[in-house]
C-alpha positions as CSV (number, residue, x, y, z in Angstrom):
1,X,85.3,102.4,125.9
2,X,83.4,105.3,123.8
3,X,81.6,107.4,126.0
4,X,78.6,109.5,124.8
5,X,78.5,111.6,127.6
6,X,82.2,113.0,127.0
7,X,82.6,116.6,126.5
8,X,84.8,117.5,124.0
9,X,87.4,120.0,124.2
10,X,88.2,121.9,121.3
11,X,91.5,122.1,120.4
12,X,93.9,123.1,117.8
13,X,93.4,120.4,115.8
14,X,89.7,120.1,115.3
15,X,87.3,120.7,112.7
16,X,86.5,124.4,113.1
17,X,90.2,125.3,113.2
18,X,91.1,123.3,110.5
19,X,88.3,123.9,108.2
20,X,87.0,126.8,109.8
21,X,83.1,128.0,110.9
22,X,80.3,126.3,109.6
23,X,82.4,123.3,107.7
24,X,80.8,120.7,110.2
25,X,77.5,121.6,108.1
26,X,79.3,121.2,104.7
27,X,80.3,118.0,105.6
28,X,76.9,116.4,106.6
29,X,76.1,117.0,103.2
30,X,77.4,113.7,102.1
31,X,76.9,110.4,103.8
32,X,80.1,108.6,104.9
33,X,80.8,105.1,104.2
34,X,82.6,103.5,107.2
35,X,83.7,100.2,107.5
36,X,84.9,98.6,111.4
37,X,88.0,96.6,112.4
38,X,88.3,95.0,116.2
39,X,89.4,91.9,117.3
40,X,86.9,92.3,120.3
41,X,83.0,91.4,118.8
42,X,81.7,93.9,122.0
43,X,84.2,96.5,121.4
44,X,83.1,96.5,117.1
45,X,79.4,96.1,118.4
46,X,79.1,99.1,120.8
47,X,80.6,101.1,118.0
48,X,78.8,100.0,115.5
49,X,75.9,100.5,117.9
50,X,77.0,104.0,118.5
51,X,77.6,105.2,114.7
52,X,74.2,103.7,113.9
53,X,72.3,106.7,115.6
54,X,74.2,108.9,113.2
55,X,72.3,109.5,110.4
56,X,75.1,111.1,108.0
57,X,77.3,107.9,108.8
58,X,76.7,104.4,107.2
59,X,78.5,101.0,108.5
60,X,79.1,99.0,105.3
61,X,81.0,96.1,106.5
62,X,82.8,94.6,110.0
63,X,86.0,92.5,110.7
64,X,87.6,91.0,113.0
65,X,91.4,91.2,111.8
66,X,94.0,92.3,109.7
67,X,93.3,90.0,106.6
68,X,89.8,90.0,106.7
69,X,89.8,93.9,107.3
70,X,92.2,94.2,103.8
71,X,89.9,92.1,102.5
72,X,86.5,93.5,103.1
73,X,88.0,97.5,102.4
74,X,89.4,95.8,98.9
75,X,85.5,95.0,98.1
76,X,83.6,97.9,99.9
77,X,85.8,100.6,99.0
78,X,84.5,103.0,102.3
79,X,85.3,106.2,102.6
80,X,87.1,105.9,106.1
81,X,88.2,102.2,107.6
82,X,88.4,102.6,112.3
83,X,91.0,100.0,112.4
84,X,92.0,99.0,115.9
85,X,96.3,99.3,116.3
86,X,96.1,96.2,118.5
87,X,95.1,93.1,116.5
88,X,97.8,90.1,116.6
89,X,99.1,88.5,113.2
90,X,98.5,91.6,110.9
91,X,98.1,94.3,113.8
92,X,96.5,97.8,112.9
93,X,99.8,99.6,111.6
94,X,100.4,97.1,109.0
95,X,97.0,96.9,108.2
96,X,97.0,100.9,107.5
97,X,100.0,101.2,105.8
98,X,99.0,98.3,103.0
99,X,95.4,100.6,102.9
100,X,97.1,103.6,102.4
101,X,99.9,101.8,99.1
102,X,96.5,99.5,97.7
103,X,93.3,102.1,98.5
104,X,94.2,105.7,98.8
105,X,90.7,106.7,98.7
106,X,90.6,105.4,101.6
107,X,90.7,107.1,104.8
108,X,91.8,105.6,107.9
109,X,91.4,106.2,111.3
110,X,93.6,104.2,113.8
111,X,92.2,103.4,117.5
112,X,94.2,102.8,120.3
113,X,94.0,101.8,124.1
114,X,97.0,103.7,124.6
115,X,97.8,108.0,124.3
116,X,101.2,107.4,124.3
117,X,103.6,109.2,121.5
118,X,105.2,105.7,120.2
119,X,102.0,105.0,119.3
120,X,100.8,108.2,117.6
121,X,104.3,108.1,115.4
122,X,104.0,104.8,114.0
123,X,100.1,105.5,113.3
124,X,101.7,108.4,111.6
125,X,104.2,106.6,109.7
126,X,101.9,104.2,108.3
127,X,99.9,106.6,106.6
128,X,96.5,107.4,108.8
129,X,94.5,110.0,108.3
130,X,93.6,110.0,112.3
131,X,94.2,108.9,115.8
132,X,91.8,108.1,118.4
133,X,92.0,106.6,121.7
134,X,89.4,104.7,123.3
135,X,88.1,107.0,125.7
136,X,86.9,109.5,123.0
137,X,83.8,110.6,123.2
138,X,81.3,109.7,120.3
139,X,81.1,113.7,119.5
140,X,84.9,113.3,118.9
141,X,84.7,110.4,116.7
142,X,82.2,111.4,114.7
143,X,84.0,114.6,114.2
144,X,87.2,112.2,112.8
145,X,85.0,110.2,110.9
146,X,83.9,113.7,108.8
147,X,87.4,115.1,108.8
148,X,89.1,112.6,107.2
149,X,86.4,112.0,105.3
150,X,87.0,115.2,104.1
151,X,90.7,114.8,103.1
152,X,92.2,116.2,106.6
153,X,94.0,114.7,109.5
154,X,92.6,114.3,112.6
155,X,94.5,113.8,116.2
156,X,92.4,112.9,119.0
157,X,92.4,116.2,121.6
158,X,93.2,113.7,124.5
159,X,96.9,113.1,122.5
160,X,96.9,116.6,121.4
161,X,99.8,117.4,124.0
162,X,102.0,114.4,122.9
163,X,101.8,115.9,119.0
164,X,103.6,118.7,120.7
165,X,105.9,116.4,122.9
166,X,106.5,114.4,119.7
167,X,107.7,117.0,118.1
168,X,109.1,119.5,120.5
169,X,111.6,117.5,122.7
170,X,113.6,118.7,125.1
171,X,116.0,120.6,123.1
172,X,117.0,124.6,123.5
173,X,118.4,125.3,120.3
174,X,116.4,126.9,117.8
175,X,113.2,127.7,120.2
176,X,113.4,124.2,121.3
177,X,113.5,122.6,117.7
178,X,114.3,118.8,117.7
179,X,116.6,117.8,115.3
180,X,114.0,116.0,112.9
181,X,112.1,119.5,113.1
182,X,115.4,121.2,112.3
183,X,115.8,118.8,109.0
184,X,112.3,119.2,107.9
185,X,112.6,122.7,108.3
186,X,116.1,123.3,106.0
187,X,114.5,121.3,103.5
188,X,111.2,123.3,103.3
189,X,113.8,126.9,103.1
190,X,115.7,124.8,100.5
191,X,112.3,124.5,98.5
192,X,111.3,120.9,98.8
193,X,107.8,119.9,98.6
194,X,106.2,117.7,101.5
195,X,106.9,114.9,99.1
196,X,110.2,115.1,98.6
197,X,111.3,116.3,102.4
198,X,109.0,112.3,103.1
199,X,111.7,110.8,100.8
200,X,114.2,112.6,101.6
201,X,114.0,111.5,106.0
202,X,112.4,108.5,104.8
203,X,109.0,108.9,106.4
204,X,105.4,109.9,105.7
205,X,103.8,112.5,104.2
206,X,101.4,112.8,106.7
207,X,104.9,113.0,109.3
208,X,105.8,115.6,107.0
209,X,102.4,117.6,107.2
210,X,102.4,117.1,111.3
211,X,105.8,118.1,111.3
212,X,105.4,121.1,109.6
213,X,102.0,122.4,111.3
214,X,103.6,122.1,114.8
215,X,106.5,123.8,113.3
216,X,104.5,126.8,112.2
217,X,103.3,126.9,115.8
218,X,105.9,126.6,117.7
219,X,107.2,129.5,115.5
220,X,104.4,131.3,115.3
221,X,105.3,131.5,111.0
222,X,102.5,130.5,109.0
223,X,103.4,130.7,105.8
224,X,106.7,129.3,103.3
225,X,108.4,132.9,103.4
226,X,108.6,133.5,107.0
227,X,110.2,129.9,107.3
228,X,112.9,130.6,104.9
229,X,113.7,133.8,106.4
230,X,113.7,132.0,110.1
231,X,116.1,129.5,108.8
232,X,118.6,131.9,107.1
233,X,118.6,133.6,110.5
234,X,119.0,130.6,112.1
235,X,121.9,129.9,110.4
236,X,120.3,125.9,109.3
237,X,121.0,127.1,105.4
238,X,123.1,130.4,103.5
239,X,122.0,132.7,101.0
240,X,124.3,130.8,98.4
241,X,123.2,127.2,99.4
């Protein structure tokens, strides 16, 4: 359950690193439309009870599964949808990944029980904006809430090390590069965009984007150039490809 006594820890993947200083201000400009999906009435209550206190944040509707969550975010139109992953019938993935083809103004924020990397990928694949667990704290998840608000992903600091396992693997090749990371990162030196290297693996463009951020730090390369030069070193493409 969502504690409000939590601290947070700050991680690579929060709001001031992504957006940098004094962005949480920018974004409390704007009040966020949010709209709630639990199968549990106490779990949807207590957040709703929760996000309530937050000025900047306003609940515009509540369900209690998959169809009447498509439903409801068809009429409202909120600017971020907390859909729980673990509804039966339509569960939360499906639920996000028909969001993300019918509403793409639409931000969504997947919670889970569990912080395991299964999970995280297939929120991933489906197209959300964000991943929390259910022991975030409400600091945390109002700072999702106003990140993908604001277009960005978010990844819950508590799974923040199983971003890296997801990616990273056990393999010693390349620094460690899995082989997914390997394809993603001869595509980018070959000069694909993050929409064409989704259709090219076959996954999402928000794999793509996680994909490529843990790539530049597991590299330490942050920008397009470097990569190209690490892969012709690295032998994954040649000058005349």
């Amino acid at each position: 359950m969502l504690s409000p006594r939590t601290a947070v820890p700050r991680t690579r993947l929060d709001i001031a690193s992504i957006l940098g200083p004094g962005t949480e201000e920018k974004l409390a400009v704007k009040q966020i439309r949010v709209l709630l999906v639990d199968h549990h009435a106490l779990i949807r209550g207590g957040i709703r009870a929760l996000l309530e206190k937050l000025p900047e944040l306003e609940i515009v509707a509540e369900a209690s599964d998959g169809p009447e969550a498509l439903r409801l975010i068809r009429q409202h139109r909120p600017d971020v949808a907390l859909i729980e992953s673990a509804m039966s019938g339509l569960n939360g993935f499906e639920v996000t990944g028909l969001v993300k083809k019918e509403c793409r103004t639409v931000h969504v924020i997947v919670l889970s029980t569990y912080a395991d990397a299964e999970c995280l990928r297939q929120a991933l694949d489906c197209g959300a904006d964000g991943y929390l667990t259910m022991t975030a704290s409400v600091a945390e998840l109002e700072l999702a809430i106003k990140t993908v608000a604001n277009g960005q992903t978010y990844i819950s600091s508590f799974v923040t090390r199983l971003v890296e396992d997801f990616v990273r693997g056990n393999h010693e090749t390349l620094k460690g590069l899995t082989p997914r990371q390997r394809e993603v990162l001869k595509l980018i030196a070959e000069g694909k965009s993050t929409k064409e290297i989704a259709l090219a693996l076959k996954i999402s463009v928000k794999t793509v984007e996680t994909h490529r951020m843990l790539l530049t730090d597991r590299l330490d390369i942050h920008h397009t150039a470097g990569l190209v030069q690490y892969a012709i070193k690295a032998g994954l493409i040649r000058l005349e490809d």
